[in-house]
N, CA, C and O atoms as a GROMACS GRO file, in nm:
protein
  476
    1UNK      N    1  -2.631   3.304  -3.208
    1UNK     CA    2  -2.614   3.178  -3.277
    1UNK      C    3  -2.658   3.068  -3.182
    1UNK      O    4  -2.616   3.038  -3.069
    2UNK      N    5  -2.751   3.015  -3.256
    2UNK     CA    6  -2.798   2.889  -3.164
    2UNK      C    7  -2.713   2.782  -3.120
    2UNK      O    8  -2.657   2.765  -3.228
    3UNK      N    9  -2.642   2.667  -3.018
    3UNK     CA   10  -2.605   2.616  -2.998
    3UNK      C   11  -2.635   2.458  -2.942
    3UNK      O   12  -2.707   2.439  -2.844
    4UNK      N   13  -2.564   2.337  -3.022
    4UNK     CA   14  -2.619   2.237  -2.987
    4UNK      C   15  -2.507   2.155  -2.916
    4UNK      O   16  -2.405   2.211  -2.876
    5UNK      N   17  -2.534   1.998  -2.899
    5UNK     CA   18  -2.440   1.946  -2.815
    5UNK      C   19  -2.415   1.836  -2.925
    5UNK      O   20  -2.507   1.803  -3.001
    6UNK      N   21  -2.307   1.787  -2.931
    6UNK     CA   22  -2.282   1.622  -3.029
    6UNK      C   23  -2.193   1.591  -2.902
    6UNK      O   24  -2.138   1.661  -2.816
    7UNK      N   25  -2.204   1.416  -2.935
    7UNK     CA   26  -2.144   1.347  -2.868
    7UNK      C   27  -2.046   1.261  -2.941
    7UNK      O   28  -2.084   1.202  -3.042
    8UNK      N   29  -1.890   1.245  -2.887
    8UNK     CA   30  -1.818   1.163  -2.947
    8UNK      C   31  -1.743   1.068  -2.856
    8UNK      O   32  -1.729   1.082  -2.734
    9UNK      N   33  -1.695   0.964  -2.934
    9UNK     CA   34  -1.615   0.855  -2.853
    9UNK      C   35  -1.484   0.906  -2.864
    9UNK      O   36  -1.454   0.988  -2.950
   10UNK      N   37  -1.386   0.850  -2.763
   10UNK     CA   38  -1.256   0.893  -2.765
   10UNK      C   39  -1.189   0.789  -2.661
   10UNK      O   40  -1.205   0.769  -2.540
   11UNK      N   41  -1.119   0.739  -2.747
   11UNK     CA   42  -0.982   0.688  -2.601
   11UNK      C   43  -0.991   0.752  -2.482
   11UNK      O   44  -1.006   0.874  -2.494
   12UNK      N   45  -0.989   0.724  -2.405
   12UNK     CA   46  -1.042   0.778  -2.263
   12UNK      C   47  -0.845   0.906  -2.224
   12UNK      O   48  -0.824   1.020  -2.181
   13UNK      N   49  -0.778   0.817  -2.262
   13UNK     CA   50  -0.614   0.820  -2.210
   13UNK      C   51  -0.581   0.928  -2.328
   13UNK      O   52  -0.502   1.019  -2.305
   14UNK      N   53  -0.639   0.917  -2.447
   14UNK     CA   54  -0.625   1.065  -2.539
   14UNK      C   55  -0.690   1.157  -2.496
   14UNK      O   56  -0.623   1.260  -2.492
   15UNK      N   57  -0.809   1.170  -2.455
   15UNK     CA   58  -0.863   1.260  -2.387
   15UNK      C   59  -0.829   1.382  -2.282
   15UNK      O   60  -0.871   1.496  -2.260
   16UNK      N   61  -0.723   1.289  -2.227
   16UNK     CA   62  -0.714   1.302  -2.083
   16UNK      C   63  -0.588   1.382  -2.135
   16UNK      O   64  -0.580   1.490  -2.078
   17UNK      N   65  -0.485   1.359  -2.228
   17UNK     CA   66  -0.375   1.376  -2.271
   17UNK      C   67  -0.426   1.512  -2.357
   17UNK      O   68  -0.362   1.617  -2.353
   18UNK      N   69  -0.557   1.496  -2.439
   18UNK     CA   70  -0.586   1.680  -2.520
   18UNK      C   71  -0.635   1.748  -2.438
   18UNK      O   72  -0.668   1.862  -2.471
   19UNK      N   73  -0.652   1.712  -2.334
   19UNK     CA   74  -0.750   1.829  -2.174
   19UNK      C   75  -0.593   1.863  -2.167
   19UNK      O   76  -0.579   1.953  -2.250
   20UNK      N   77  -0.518   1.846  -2.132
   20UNK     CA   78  -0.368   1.914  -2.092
   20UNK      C   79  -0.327   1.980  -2.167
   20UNK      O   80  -0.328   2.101  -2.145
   21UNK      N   81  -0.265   1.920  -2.307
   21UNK     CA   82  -0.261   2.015  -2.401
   21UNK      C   83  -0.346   2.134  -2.419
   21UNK      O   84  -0.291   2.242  -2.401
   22UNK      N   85  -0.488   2.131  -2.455
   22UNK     CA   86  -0.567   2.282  -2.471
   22UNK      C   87  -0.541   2.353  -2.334
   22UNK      O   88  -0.533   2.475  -2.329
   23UNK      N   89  -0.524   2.257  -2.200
   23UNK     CA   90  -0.522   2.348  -2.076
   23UNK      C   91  -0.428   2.446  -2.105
   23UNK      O   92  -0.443   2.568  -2.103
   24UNK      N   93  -0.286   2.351  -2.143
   24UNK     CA   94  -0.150   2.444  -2.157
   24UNK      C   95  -0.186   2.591  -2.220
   24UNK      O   96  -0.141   2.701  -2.189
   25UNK      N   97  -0.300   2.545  -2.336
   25UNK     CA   98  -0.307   2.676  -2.479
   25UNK      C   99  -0.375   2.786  -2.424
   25UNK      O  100  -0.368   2.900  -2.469
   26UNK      N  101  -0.448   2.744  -2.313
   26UNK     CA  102  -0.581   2.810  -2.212
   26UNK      C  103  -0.700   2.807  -2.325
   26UNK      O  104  -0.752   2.903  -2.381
   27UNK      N  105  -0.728   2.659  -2.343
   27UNK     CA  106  -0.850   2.628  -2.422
   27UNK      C  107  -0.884   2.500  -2.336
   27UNK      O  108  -0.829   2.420  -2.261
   28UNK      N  109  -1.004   2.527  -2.388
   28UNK     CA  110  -1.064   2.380  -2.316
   28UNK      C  111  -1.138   2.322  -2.445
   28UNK      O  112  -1.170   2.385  -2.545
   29UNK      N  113  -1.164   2.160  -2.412
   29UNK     CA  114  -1.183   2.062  -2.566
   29UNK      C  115  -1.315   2.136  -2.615
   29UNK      O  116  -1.318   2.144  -2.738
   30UNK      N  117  -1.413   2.185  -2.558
   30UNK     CA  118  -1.520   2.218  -2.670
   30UNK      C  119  -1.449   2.378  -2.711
   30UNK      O  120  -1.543   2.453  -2.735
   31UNK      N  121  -1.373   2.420  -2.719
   31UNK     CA  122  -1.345   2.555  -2.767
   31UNK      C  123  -1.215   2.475  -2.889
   31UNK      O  124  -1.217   2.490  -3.011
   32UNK      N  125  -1.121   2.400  -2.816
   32UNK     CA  126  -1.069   2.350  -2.915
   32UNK      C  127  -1.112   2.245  -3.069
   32UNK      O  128  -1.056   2.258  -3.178
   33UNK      N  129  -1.220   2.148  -3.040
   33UNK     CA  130  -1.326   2.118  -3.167
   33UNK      C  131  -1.391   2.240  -3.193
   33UNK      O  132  -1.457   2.214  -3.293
   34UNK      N  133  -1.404   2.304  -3.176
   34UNK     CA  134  -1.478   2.492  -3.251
   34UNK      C  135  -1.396   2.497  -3.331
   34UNK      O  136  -1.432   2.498  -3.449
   35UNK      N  137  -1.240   2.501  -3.296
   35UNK     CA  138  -1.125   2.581  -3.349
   35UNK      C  139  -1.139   2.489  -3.530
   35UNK      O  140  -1.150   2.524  -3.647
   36UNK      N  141  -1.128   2.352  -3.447
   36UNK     CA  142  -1.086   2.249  -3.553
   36UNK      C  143  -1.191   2.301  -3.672
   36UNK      O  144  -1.152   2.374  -3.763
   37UNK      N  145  -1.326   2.255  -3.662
   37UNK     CA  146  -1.430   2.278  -3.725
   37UNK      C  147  -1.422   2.389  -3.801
   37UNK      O  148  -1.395   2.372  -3.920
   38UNK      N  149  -1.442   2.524  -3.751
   38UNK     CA  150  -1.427   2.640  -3.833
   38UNK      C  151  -1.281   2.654  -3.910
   38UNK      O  152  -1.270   2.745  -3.992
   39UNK      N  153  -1.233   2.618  -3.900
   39UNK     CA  154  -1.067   2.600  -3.971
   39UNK      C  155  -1.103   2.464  -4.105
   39UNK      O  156  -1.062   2.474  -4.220
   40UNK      N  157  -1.174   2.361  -4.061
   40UNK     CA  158  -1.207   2.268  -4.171
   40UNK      C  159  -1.259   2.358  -4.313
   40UNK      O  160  -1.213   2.355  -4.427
   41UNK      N  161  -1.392   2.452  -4.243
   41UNK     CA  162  -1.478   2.513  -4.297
   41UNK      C  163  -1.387   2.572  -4.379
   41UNK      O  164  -1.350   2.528  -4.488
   42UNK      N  165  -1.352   2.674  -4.324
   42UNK     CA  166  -1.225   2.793  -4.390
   42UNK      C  167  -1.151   2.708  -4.502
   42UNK      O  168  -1.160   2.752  -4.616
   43UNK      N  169  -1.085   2.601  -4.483
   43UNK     CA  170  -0.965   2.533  -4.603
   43UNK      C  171  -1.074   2.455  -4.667
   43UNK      O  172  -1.034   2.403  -4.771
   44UNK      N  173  -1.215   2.427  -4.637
   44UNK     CA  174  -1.249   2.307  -4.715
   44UNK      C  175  -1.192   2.178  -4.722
   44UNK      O  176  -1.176   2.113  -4.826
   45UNK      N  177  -1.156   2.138  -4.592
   45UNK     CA  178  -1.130   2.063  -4.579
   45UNK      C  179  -1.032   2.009  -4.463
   45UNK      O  180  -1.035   2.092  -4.372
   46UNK      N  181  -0.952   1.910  -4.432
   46UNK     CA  182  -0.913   1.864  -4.289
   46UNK      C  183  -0.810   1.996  -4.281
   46UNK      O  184  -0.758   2.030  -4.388
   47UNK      N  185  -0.779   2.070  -4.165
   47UNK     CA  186  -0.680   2.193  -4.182
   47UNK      C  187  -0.537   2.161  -4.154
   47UNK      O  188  -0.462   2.243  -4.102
   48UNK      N  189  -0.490   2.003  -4.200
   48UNK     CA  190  -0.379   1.949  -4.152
   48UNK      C  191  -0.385   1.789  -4.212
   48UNK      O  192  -0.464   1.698  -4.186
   49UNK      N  193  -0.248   1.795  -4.320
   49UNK     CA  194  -0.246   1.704  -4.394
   49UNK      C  195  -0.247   1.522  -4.319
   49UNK      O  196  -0.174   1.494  -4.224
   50UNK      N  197  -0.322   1.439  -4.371
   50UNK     CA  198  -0.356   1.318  -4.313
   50UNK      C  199  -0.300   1.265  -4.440
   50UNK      O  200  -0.330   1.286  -4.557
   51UNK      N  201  -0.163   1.150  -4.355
   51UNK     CA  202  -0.163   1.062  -4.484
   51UNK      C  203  -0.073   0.958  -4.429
   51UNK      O  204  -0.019   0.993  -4.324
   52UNK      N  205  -0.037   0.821  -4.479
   52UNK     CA  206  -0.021   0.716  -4.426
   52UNK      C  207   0.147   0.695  -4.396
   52UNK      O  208   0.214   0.608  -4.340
   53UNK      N  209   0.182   0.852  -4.479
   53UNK     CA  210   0.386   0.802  -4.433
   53UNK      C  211   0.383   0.809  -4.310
   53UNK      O  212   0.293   0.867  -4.249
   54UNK      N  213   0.478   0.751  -4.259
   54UNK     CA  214   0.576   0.811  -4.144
   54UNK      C  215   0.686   0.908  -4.135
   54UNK      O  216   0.734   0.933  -4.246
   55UNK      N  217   0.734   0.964  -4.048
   55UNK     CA  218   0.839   1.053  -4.022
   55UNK      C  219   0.960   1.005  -4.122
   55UNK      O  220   1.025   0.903  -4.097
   56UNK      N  221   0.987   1.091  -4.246
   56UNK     CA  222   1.086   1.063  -4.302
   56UNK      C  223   1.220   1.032  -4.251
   56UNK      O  224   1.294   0.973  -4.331
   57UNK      N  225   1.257   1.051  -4.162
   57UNK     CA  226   1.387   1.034  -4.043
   57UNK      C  227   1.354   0.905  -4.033
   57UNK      O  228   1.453   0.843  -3.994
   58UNK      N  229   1.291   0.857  -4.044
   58UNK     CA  230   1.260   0.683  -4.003
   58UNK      C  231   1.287   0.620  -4.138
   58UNK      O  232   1.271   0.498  -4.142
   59UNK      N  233   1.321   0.674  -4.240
   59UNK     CA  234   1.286   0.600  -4.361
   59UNK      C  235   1.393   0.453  -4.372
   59UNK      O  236   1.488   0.457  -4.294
   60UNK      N  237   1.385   0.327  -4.462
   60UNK     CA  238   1.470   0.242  -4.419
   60UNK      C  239   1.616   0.271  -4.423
   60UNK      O  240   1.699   0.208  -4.359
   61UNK      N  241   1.639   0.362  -4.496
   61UNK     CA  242   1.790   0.392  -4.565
   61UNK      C  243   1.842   0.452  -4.437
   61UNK      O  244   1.959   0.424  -4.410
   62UNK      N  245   1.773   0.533  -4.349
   62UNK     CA  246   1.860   0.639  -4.205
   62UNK      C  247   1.818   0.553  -4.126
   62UNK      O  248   1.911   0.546  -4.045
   63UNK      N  249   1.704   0.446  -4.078
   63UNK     CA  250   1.713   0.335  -3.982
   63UNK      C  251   1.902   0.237  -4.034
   63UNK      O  252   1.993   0.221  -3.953
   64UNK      N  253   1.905   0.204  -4.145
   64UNK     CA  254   1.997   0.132  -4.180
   64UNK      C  255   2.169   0.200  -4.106
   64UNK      O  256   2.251   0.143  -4.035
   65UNK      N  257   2.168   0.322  -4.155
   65UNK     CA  258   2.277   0.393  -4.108
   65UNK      C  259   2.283   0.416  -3.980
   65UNK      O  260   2.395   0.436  -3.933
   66UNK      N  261   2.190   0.420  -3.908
   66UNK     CA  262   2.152   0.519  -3.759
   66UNK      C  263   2.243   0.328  -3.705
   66UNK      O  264   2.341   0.340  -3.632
   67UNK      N  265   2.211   0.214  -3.735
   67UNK     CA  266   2.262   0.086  -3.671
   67UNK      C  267   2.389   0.046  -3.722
   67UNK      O  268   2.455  -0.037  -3.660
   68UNK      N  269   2.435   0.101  -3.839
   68UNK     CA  270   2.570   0.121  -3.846
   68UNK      C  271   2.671   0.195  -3.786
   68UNK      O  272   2.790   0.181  -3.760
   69UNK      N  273   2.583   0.279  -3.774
   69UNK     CA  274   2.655   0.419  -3.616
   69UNK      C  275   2.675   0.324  -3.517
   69UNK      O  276   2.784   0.282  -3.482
   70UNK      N  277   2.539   0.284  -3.462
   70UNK     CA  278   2.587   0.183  -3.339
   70UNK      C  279   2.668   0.111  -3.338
   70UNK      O  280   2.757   0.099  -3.254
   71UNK      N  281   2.648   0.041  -3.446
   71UNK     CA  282   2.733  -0.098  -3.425
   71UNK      C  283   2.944  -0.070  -3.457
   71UNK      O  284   3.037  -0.146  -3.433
   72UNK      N  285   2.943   0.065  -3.516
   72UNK     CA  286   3.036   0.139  -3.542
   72UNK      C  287   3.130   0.150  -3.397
   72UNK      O  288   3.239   0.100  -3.369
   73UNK      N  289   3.026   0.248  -3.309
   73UNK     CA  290   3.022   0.285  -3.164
   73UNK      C  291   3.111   0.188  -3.084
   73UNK      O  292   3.216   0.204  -3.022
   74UNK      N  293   3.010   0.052  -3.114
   74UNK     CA  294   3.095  -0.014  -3.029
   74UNK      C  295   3.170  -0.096  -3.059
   74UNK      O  296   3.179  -0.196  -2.988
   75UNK      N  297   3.246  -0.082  -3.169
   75UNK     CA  298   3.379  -0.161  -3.259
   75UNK      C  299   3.456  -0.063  -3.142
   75UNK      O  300   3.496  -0.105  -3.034
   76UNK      N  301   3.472   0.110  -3.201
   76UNK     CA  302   3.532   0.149  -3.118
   76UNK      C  303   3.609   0.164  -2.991
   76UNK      O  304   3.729   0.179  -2.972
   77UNK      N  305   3.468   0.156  -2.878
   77UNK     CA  306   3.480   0.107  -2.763
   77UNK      C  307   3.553  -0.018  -2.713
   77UNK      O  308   3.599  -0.030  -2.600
   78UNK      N  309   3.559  -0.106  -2.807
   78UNK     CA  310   3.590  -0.188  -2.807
   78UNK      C  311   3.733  -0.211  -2.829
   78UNK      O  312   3.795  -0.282  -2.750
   79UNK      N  313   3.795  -0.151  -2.938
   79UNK     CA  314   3.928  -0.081  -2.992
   79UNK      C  315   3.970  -0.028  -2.855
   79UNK      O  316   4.047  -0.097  -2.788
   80UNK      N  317   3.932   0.072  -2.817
   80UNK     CA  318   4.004   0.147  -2.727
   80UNK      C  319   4.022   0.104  -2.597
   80UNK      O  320   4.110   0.150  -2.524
   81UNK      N  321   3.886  -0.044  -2.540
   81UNK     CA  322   3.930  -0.101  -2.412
   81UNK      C  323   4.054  -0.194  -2.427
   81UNK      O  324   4.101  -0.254  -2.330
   82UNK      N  325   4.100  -0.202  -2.547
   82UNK     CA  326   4.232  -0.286  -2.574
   82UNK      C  327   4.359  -0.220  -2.555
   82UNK      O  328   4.464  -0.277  -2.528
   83UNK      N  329   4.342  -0.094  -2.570
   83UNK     CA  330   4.476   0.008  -2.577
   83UNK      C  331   4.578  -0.040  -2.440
   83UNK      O  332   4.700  -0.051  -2.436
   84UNK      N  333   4.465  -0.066  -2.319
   84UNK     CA  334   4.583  -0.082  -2.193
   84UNK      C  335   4.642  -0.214  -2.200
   84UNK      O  336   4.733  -0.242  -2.121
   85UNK      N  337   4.600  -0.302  -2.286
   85UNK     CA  338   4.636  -0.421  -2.263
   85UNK      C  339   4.764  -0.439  -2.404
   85UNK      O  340   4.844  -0.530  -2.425
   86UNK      N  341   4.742  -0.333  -2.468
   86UNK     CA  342   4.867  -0.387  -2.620
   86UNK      C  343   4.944  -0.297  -2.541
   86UNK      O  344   5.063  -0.318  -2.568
   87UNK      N  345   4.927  -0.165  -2.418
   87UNK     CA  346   5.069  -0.116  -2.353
   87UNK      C  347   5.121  -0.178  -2.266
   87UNK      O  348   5.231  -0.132  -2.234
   88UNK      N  349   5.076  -0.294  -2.192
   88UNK     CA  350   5.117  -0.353  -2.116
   88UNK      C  351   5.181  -0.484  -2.165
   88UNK      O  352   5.233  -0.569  -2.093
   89UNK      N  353   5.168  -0.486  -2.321
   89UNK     CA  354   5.238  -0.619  -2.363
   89UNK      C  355   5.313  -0.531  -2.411
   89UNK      O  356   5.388  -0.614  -2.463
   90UNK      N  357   5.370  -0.410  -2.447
   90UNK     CA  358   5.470  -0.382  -2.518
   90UNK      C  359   5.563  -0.338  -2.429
   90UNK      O  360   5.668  -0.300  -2.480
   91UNK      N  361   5.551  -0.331  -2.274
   91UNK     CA  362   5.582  -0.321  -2.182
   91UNK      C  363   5.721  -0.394  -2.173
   91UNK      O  364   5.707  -0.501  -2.233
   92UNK      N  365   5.854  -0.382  -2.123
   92UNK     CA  366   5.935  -0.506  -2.058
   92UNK      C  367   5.907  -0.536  -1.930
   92UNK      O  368   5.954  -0.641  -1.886
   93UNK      N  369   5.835  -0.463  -1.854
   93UNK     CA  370   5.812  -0.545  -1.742
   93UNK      C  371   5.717  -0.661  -1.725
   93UNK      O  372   5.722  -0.736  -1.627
   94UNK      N  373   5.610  -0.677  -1.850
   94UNK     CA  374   5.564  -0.777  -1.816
   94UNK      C  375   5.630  -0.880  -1.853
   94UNK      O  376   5.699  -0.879  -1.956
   95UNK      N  377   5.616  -1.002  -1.762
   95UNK     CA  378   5.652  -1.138  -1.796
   95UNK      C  379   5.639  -1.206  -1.891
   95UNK      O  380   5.530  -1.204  -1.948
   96UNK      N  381   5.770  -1.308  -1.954
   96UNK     CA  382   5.711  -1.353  -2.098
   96UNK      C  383   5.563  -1.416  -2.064
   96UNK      O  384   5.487  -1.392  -2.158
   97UNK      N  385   5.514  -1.472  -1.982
   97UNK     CA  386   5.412  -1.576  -1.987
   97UNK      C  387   5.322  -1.511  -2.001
   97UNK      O  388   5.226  -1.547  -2.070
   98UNK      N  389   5.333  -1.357  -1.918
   98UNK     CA  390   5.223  -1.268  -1.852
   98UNK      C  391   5.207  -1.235  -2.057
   98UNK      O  392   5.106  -1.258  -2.124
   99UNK      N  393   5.343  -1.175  -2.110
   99UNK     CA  394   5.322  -1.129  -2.259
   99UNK      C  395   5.206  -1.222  -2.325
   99UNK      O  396   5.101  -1.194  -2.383
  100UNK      N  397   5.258  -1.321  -2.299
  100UNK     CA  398   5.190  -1.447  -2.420
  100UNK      C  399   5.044  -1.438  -2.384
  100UNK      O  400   4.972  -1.418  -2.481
  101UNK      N  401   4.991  -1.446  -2.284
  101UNK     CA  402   4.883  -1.458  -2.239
  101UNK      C  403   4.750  -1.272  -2.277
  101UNK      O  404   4.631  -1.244  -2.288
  102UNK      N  405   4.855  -1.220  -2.280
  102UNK     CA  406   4.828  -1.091  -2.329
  102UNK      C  407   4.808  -1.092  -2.493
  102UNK      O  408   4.727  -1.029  -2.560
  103UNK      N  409   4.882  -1.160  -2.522
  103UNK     CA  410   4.886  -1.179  -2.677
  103UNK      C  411   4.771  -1.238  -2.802
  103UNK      O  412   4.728  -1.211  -2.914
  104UNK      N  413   4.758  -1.348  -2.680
  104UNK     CA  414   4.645  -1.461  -2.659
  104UNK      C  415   4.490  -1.396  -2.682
  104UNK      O  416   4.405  -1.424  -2.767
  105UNK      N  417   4.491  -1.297  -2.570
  105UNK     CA  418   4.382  -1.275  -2.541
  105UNK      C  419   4.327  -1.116  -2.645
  105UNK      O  420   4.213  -1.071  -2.659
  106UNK      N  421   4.450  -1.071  -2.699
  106UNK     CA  422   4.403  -0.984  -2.773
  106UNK      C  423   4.405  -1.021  -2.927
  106UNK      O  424   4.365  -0.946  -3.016
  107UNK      N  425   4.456  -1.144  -2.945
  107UNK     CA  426   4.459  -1.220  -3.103
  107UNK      C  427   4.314  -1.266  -3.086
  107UNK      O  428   4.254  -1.250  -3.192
  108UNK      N  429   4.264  -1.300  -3.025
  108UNK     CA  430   4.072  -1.345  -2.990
  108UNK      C  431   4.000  -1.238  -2.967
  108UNK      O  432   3.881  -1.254  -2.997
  109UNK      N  433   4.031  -1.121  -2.918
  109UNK     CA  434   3.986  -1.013  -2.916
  109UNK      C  435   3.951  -0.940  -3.046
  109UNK      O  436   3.839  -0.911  -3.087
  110UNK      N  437   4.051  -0.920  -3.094
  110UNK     CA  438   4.052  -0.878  -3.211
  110UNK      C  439   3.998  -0.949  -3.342
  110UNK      O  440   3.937  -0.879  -3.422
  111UNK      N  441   4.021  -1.098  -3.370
  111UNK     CA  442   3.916  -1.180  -3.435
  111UNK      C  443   3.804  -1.117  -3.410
  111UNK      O  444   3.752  -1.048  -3.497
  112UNK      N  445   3.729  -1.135  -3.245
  112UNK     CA  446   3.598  -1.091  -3.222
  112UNK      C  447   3.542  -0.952  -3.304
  112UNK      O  448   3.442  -0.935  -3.372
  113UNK      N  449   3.636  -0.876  -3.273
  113UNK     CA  450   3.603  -0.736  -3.316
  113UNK      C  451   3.641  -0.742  -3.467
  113UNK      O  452   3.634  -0.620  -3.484
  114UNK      N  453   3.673  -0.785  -3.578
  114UNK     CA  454   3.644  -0.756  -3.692
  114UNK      C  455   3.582  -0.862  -3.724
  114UNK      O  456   3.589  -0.887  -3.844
  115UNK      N  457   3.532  -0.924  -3.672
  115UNK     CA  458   3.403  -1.034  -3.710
  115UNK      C  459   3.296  -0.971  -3.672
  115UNK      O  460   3.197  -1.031  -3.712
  116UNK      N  461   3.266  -0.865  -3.605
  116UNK     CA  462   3.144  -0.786  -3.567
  116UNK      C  463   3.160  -0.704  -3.644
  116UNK      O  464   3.054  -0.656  -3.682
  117UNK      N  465   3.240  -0.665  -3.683
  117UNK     CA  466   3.259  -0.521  -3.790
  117UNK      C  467   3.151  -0.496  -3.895
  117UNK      O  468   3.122  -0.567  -3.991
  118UNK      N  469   3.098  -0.383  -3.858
  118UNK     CA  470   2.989  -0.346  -3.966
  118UNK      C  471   3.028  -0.381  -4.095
  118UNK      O  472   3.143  -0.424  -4.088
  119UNK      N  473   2.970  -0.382  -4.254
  119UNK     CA  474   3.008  -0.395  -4.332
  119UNK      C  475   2.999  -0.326  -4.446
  119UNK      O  476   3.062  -0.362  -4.545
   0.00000   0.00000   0.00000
């Protein structure tokens, strides 16, 4: 079979990135465009569906939830860095002033945190 040469353009940095890949496969890029080509031939056509979605995992509805997780996360965190401070006001050893000031700071705390509260 006779053999010719074509020339193509390519991102220099994709290139460089499918020389590794075929290296990994133990192919090199003109054995891997062979592969592509005769596989076009075979299906009649591209051997691997092309089309304009994105990764369904991205869709807006699981972006929407995936930031309700977060923002969930750190209500939590948030909840639970309070725990030492409502035992130390329920405490008798702390001082009334020391109480009040404890009181203070977790009545603003807590505003904060269900004013961030997902919804």
């Amino acid at each position: 079979m006779a053999q010719t040469n074509i020339n193509i353009c390519i991102d220099e940095d994709l290139k460089k990135e499918a020389e590794l890949l075929f290296s990994d496969l133990g192919l090199n890029m003109t054995t891997a465009i062979n592969i592509f080509v005769r596989q076009s031939l075979r299906q009649g056509g591209i051997p691997f569906e092309i089309t304009t979605q994105t990764d369904p995992f991205y869709n807006p509805s699981n972006v929407k939830w995936s930031r309700r997780i977060d923002d969930t996360s750190r209500l939590v965190y948030r909840i639970q860095s309070a725990i030492p401070r409502i035992e130390l006001l329920m405490q008798k050893k702390a001082k009334p002033l020391q109480r009040w000031g404890l009181a203070m700071e977790l009545i603003r705390d807590t505003d904060d945190i269900f004013s961030a509260a997902p919804a």
